[in-house]
C-alpha positions as CSV (number, residue, x, y, z in Angstrom):
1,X,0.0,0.0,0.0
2,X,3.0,2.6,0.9
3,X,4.6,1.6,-2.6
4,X,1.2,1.7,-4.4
5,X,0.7,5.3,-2.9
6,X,4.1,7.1,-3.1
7,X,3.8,5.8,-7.0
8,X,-0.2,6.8,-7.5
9,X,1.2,10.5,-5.8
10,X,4.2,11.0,-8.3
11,X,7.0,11.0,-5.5
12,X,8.6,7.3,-6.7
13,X,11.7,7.3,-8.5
14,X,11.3,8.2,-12.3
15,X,12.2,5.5,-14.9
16,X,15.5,5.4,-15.9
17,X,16.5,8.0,-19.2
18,X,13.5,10.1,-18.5
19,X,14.9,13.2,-17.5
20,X,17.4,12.8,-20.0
21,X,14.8,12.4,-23.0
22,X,13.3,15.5,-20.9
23,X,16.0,17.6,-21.4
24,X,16.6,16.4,-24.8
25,X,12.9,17.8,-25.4
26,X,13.9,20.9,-23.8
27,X,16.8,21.1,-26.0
28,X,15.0,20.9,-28.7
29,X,12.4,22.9,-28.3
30,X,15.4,26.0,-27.6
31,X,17.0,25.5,-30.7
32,X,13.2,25.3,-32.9
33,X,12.5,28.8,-31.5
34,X,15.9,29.7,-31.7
35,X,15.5,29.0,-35.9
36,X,12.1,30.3,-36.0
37,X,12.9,33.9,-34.7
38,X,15.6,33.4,-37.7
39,X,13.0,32.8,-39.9
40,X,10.8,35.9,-37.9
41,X,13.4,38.5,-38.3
42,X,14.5,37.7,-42.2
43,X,10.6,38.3,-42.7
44,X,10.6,41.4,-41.0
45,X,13.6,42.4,-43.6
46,X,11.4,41.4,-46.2
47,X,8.4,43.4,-45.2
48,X,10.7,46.6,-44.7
49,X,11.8,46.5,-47.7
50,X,8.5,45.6,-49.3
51,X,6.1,47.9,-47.8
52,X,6.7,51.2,-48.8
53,X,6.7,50.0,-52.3
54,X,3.7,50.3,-54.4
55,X,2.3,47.4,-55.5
56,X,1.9,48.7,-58.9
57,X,5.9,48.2,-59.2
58,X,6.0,44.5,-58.3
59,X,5.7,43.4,-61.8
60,X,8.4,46.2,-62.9
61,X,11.2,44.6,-64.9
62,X,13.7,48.3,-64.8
63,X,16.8,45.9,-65.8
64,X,17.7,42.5,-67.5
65,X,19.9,42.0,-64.6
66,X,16.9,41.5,-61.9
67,X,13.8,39.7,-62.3
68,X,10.1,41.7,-60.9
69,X,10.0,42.4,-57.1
70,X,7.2,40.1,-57.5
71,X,9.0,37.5,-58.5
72,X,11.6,37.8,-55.7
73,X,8.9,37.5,-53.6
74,X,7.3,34.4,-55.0
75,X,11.0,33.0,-55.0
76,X,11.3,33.2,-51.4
77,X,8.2,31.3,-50.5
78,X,8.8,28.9,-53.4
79,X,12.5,27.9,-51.5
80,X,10.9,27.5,-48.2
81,X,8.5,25.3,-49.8
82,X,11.3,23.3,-51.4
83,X,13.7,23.1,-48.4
84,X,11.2,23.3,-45.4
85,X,8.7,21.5,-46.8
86,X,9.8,18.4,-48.9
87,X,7.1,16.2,-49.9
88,X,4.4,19.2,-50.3
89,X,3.5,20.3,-53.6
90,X,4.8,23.4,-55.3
91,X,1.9,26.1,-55.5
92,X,3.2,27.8,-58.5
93,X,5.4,24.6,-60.2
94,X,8.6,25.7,-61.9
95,X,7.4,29.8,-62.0
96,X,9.5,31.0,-59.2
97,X,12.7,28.3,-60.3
98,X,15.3,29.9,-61.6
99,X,16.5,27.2,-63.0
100,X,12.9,26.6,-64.8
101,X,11.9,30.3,-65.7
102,X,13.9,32.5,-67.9
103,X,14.0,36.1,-66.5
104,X,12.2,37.4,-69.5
105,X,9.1,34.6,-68.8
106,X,8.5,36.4,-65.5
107,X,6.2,39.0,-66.0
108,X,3.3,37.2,-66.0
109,X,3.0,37.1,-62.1
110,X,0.1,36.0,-59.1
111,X,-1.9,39.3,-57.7
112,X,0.2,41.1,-54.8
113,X,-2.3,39.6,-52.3
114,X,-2.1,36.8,-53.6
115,X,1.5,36.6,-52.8
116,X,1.5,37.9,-49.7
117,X,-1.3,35.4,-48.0
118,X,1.3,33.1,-49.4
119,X,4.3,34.0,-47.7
120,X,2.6,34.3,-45.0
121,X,0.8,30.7,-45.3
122,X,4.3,29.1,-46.1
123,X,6.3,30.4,-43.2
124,X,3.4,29.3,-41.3
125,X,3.7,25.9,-42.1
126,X,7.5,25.9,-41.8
127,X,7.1,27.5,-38.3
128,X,4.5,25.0,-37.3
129,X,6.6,22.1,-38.4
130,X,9.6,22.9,-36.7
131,X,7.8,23.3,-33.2
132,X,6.7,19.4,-33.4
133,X,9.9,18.6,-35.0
134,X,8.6,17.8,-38.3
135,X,11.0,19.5,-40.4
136,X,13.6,16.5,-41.4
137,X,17.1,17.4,-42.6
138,X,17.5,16.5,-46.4
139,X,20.0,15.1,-48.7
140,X,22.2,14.7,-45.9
141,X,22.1,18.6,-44.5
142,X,20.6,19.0,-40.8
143,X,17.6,21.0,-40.6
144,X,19.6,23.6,-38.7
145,X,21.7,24.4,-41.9
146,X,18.3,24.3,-44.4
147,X,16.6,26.6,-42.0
148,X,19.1,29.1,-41.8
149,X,20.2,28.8,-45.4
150,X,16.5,29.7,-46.1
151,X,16.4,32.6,-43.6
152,X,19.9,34.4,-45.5
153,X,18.5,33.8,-48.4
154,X,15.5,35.7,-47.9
155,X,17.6,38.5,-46.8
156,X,19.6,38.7,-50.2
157,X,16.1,38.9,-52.1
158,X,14.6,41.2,-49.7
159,X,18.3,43.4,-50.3
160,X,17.3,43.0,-54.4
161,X,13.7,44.1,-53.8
162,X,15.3,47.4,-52.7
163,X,17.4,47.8,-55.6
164,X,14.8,46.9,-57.7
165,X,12.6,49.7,-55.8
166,X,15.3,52.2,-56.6
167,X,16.0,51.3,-60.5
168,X,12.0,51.7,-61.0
169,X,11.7,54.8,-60.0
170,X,14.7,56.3,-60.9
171,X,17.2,56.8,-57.8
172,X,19.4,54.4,-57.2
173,X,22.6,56.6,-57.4
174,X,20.7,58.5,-54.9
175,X,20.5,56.3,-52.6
176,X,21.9,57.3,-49.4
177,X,25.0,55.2,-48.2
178,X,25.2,53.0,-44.9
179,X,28.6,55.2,-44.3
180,X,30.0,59.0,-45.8
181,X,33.5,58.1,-46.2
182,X,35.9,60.0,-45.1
183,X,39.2,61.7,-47.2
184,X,41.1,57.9,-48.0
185,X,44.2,57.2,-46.6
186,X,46.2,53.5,-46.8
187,X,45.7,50.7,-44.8
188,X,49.2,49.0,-44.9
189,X,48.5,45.0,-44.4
190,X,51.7,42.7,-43.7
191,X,50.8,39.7,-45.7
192,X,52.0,36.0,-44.6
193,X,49.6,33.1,-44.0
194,X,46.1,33.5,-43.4
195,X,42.8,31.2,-42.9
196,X,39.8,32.5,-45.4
197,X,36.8,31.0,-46.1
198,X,34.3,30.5,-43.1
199,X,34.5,27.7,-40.6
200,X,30.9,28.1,-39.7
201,X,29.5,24.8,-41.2
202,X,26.0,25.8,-40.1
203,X,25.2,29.3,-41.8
204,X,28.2,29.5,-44.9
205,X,27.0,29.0,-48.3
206,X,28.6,26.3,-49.8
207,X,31.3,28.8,-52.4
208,X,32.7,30.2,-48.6
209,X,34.2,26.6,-48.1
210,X,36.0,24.8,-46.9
211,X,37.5,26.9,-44.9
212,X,42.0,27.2,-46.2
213,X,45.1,29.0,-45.8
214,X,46.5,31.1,-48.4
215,X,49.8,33.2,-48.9
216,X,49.4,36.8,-49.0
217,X,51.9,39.6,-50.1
218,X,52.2,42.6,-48.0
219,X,49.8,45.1,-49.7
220,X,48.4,48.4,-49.3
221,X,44.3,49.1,-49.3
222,X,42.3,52.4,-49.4
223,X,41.1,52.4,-46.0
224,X,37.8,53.9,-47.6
225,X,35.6,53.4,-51.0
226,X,36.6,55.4,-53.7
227,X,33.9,58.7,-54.1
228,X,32.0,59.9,-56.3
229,X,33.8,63.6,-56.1
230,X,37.2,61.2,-56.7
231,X,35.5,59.0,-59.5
232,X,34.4,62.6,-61.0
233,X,38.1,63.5,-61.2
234,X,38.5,60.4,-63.7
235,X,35.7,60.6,-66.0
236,X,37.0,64.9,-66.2
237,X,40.2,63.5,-67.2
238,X,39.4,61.7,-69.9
239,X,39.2,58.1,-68.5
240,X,36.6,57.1,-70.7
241,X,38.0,58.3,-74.0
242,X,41.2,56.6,-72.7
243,X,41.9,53.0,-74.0
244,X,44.9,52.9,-72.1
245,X,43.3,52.7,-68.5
246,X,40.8,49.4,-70.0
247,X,41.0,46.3,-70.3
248,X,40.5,45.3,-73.9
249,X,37.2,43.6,-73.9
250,X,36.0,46.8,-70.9
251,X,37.0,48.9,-73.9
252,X,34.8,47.2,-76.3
253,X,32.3,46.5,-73.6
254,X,32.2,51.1,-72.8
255,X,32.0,51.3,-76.9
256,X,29.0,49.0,-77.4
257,X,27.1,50.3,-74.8
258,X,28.1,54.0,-75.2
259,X,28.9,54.5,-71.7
260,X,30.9,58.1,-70.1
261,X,30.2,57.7,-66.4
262,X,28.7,55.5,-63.9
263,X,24.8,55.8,-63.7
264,X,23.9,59.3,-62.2
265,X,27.3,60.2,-61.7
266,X,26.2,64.1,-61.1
267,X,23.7,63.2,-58.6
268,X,26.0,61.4,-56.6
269,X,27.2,63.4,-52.9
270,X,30.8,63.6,-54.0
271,X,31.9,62.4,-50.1
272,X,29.8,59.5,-50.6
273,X,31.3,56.1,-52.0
274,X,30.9,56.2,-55.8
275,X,28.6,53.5,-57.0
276,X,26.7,52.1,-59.6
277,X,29.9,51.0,-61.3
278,X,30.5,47.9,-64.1
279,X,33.7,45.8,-62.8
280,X,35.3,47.8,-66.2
281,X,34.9,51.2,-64.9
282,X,36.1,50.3,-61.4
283,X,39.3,48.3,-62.8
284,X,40.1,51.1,-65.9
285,X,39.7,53.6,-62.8
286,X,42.4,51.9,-60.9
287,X,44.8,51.3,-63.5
288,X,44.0,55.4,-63.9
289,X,45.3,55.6,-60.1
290,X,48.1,53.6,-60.6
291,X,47.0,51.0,-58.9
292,X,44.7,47.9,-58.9
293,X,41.7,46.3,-57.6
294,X,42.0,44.4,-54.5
295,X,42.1,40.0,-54.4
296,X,38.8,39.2,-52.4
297,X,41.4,37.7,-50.3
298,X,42.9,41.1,-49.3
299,X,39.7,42.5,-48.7
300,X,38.6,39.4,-46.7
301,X,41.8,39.9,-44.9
302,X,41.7,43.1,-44.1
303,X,38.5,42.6,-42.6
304,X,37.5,46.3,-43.5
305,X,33.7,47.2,-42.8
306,X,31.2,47.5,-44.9
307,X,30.7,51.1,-46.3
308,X,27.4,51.5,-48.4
309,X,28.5,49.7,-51.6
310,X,29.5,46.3,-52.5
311,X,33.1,46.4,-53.7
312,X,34.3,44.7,-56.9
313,X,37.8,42.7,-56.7
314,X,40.0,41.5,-59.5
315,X,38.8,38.0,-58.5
316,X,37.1,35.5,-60.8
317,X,34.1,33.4,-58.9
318,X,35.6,30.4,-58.4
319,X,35.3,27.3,-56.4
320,X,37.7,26.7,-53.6
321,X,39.8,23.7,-52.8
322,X,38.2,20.9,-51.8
323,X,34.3,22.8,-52.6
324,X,31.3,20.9,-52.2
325,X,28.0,22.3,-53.5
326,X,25.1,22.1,-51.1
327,X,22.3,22.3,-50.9
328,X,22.3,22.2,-54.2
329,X,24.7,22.7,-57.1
330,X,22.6,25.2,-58.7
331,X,23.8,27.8,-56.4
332,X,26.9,28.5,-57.1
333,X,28.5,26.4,-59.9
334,X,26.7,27.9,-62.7
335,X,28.7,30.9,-62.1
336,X,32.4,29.7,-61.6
337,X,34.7,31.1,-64.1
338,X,32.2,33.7,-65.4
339,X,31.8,36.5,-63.0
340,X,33.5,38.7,-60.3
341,X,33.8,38.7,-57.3
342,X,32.4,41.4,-55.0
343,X,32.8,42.2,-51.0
344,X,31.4,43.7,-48.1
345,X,27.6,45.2,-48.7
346,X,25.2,47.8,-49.7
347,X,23.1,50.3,-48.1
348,X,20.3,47.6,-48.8
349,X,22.3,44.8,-46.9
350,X,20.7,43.5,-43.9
351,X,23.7,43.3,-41.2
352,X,22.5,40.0,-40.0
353,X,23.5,38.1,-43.5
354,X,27.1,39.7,-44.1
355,X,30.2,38.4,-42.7
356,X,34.3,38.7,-44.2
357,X,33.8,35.3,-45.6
358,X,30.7,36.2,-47.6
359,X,30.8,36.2,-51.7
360,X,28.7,38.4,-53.6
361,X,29.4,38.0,-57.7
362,X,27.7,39.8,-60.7
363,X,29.2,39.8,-64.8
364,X,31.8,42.4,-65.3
365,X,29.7,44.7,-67.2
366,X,26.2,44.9,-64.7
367,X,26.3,48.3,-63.6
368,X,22.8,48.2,-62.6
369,X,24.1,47.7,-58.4
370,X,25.1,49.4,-55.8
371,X,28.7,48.6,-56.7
372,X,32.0,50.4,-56.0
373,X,35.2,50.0,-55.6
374,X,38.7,50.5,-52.8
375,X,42.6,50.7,-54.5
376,X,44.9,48.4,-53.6
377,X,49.2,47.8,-54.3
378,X,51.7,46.1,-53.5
379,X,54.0,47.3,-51.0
């Protein structure tokens, strides 16, 4: 009867394992929330960036180089769908895959509240499934990777709906920059061995690893972004008349396209980093200088911060040693070999996605971005 009692009361002992498996629950539950309010604050991102613009533009195409801000938005919800949500069918099909959709076939877009109701459904879903643990890792990636792969990712399309924004109406050399730079002097880097690439397995994209050590040697670096009232000095000089300061095919590239100065170059507060520039101008300008565009390896490096504009690099896009593509090779392969590479982060970058490791990468002649530029030399 004492036995029966202490047991029917819930003082006996517990059965062996369960306050482990209870803290194991606990555990769990602490890292869901701790990836939903990932998944939270990218969509508040998103909506910032969304929300002031009118719903008339979202089916805007200003430049080849972006798709609508429709689209983007459709993208987003499609890839949550895809990664989050594997095994449940695909609302739209192949409209919002890259991979499926050309960028000219992607005009023809749902209402904008239509797409809103589904973001908002899908993230709904994803958040529900990860409270009762129903979101499995795939293809051999643990949900914690997938679900903050998702998250950054909606972050760089919320960071193109704002450029998008400014191309249609007209004012994205206006754009105000995270940081006025300053009168540039040198930062004066030592070289020798250094690690690049990230070692954070969980959030890098898969073209920021492996993590490796390279040689560098010693080099100088604008401690600032080139401006606009310096770029100015360039384009008065004759730089774009110039052959000399170009590469051969930037020469044929500013000839075909007629070009004499970055987009909006007289708008531009001459303190403010210079942007809006084609990897051409930014290279021709620093051969100009006398000197040349920083390796994304110096820049990563030097670990400068970000100042308003991404900044171009004489670096191809290409794979590092020992590269793996996950989650899927779509992401980054199609690219190796054929673009630049570009560093740092724009006015439009949310602070939670960049990081020295991170690669940005555009064709040497988009212009269309808020792109710039730092000199570097050897020393």
């Amino acid at each position: 009867m004492e036995g029966r009692s202490r047991r029917a009361g819930g003082s006996g002992p517990r059965r062996p394992g369960s306050a482990a498996r209870g803290a194991a629950m606990k555990a769990r539950a602490a890292a869901s929330d701790l990836l939903i309010s990932e998944l939270e604050s990218a969509r508040r991102f998103l909506q910032r960036a969304v929300d002031p613009v009118p719903e008339e533009l979202w089916a805007e195409q200003p430049s080849p180089t972006y798709s609508p801000i429709g689209w983007h938005l459709g993208h987003v919800a499609s890839m949550q769908e895809r990664w989050l949500l594997p095994g449940e069918p695909q609302k739209y099909g192949g409209l919002f895959d890259p991979t499926a959709t050309a960028k000219t076939s992607r005009l023809e877009l749902p209402d904008p509240y239509e797409l809103r109701a589904w973001l908002d459904d899908v993230l709904e879903r994803v958040c529900a499934g990860l409270r009762a643990g129903r979101i499995p890792g795939i293809f051999g990636l643990p949900e914690t990777f997938l679900v903050q792969n998702v998250a950054q990712h909606e972050l760089q399309h919320a960071e193109h709906v704002q450029v998008i924004a400014a191309l249609c109406e007209k004012r994205l050399h206006r754009m105000p920059p995270v940081l006025r730079v300053r009168p540039a002097n040198r930062l004066e880097i030592p070289g020798g061995r250094v690690c690049v690439g990230s070692t954070d397995a969980a959030r890098a994209y898969d073209n920021e690893r492996p993590p490796h050590e390279i040689e560098l040697q010693p080099f100088w670096l604008d401690r600032t972004p080139v401006t606009a009232g310096e770029f100015a000095a360039f384009v008065q000089d004759g730089g774009y008349r110039d052959a000399r300061h170009w590469t051969s095919e930037g020469w044929l590239w500013r000839k075909r396209h007629d070009v004499r100065a970055p987009l909006g170059l007289p708008e531009q507060q001459l303190d403010a980093p210079v942007t809006c520039l084609s990897w051409y101008e930014a290279d021709a300008y620093a051969r100009w200088r006398g000197a040349r565009l920083p390796t994304e390896h110096e820049l990563e490096a030097a670990r400068v911060e970000p100042a308003g504009v991404w900044e171009w690099t004489s670096s191809w896009f290409l794979p590092y040693p020992g590269f793996r593509p996950y989650p899927y090779e779509g992401y980054s392969v199609p690219w190796f070999g054929t673009h630049r590479v570009l560093r740092g982060g724009s006015w439009a970058s949310s602070p939670d996605l960049l990081r020295p490791s991170l690669r940005n990468w555009y064709e040497a002649g988009v212009r269309e971005i808020p792109s710039g530029l730092r000199c570097a030399g050897g020393m």
